[in-house]
C-alpha positions as a printed NumPy array, in Angstrom:
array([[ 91.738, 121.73 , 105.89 ],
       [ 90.833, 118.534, 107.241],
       [ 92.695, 115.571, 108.422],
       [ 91.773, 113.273, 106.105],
       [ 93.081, 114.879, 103.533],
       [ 96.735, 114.849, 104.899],
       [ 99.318, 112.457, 105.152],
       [102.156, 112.063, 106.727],
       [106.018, 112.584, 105.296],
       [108.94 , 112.625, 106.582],
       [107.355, 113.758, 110.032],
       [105.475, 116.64 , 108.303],
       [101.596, 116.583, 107.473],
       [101.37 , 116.864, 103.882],
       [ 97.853, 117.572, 102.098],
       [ 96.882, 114.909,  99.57 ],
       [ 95.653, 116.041,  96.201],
       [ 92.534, 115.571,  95.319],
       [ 91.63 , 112.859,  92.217],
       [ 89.921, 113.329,  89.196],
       [ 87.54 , 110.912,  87.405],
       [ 90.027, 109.848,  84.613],
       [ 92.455, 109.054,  87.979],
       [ 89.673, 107.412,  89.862],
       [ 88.663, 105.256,  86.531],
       [ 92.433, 104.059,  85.894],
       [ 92.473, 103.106,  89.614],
       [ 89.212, 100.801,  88.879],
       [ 90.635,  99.307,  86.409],
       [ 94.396,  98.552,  87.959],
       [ 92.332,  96.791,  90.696],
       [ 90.14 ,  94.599,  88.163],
       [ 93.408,  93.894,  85.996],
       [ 95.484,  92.911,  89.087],
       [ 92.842,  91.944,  90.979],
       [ 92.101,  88.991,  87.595],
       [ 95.81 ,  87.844,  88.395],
       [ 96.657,  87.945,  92.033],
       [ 93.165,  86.745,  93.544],
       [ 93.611,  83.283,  91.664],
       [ 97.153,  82.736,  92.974],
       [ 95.806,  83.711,  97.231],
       [ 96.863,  87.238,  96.921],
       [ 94.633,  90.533,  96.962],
       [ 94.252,  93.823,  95.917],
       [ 92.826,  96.902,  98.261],
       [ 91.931, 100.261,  97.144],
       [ 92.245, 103.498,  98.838],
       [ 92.378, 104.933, 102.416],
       [ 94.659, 102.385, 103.458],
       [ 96.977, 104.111, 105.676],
       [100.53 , 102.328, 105.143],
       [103.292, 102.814, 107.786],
       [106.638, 103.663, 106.058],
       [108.564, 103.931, 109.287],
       [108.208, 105.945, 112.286],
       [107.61 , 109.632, 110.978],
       [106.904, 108.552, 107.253],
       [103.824, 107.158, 105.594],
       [101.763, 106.623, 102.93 ],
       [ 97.859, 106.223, 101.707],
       [ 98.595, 104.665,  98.141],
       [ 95.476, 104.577,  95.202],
       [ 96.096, 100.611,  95.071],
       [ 97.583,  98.122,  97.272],
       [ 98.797,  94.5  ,  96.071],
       [ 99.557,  91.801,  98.19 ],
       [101.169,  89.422,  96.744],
       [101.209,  85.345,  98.764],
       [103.479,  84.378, 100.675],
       [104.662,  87.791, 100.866]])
């Protein structure tokens, strides 16, 4: 198995399952539909392989990240 394919949680490695197309295609369009909003108003939207930090021992790599301003 290799490591980019695990995550961590709870202090554990977990392996990450792997997406399908019709996943991979609703991603796409969360990001254009957010994406339309948030980008206007200073904010962004990221896709995958961010690596998120949930604490010390926890984390997460999310399909779609959205950063709201001012936030």
């Amino acid at each position: 198995m290799s490591h980019d394919r695990l995550q961590p949680v709870d202090g554990r490695l977990v392996a990450e399952e792997a997406p399908d197309f019709v996943h991979e295609l609703v991603v796409v369009l969360l990001v254009r539909f957010f994406g339309d909003w948030v980008f206007p108003r200073g904010g962004a939207v990221a896709g995958a392989e961010a690596k998120l930090a949930l604490g010390r021992e926890r984390g997460r790599k999310p399909d779609l990240i959205v950063y709201l301003p001012g936030r």
